[in-house]
C-alpha positions in Angstrom: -5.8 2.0 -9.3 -8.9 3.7 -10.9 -10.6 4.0 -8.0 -7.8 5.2 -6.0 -7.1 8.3 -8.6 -10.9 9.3 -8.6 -11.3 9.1 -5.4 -8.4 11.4 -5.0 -9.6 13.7 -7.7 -13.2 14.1 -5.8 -11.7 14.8 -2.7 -9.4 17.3 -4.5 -12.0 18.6 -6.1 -14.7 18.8 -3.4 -12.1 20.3 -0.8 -10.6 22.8 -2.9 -13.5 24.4 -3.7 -14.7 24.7 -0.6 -12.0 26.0 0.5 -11.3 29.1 -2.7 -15.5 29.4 -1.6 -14.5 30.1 2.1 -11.5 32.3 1.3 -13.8 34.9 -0.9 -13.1 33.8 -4.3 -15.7 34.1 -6.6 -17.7 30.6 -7.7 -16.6 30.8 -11.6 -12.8 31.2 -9.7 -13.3 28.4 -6.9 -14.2 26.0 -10.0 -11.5 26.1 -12.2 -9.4 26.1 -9.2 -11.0 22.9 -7.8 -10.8 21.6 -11.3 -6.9 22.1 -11.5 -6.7 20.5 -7.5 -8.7 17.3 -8.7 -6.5 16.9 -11.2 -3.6 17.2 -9.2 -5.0 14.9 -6.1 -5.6 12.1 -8.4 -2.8 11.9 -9.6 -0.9 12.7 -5.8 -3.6 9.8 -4.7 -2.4 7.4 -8.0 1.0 7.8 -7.0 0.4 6.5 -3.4 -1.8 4.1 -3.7 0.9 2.6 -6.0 3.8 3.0 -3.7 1.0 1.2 -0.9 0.0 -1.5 -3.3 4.3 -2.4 -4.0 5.0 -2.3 -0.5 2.1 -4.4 0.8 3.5 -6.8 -1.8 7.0 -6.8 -0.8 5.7 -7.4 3.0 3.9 -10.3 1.8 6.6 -12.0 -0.2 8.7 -11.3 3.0 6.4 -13.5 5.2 6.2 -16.0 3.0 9.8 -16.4 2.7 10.1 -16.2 6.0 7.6 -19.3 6.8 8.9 -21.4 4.0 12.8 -20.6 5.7 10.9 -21.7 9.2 9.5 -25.0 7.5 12.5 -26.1 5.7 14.5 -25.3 9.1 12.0 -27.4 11.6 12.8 -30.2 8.2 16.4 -30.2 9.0 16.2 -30.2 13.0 13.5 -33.2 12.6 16.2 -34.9 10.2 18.9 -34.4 12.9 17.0 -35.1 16.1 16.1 -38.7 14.2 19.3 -39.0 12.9 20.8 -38.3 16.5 18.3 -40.7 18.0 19.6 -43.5 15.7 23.3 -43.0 15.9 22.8 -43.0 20.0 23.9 -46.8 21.3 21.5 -48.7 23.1 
């Protein structure tokens, strides 16, 4: 989660500047505007990365549950097809 919040904060910071640079503001201006906009991006990239991280999670469980319904059901149809098999008169 570090990594995702400073990675937001550079590119926060690094685009906002460039930005207040290209619109006219002056460089002293464009800094402690950038500075406020990493701040801000980090925290915007935090806040996603966590809501990514859950729901990869929750997808996960979801196969797993999945494959262990799919296992325990190909159990029970191999249980009935051999218990079919020897009820069946020869």
């Amino acid at each position: 989660m570090m990594y995702t919040m400073l990675m937001g904060g550079m590119l926060g910071f690094v685009s906002i500047f460039l930005v207040a640079l290209g619109v006219g503001k002056d460089p002293l201006s464009a800094l402690g505007q950038a500075s406020m906009g990493s701040f801000l991006c980090g925290l915007l990239f935090l806040w996603v990365g966590q809501i990514w991280i859950k729901n990869v999670r929750q997808m996960l469980m979801e196969k797993r549950q999945a494959a262990v319904a799919a296992m325990a059901e190909a159990e029970e149809r191999k249980k009935q097809d051999a218990k079919e098999r020897g009820s069946k008169p020869v």
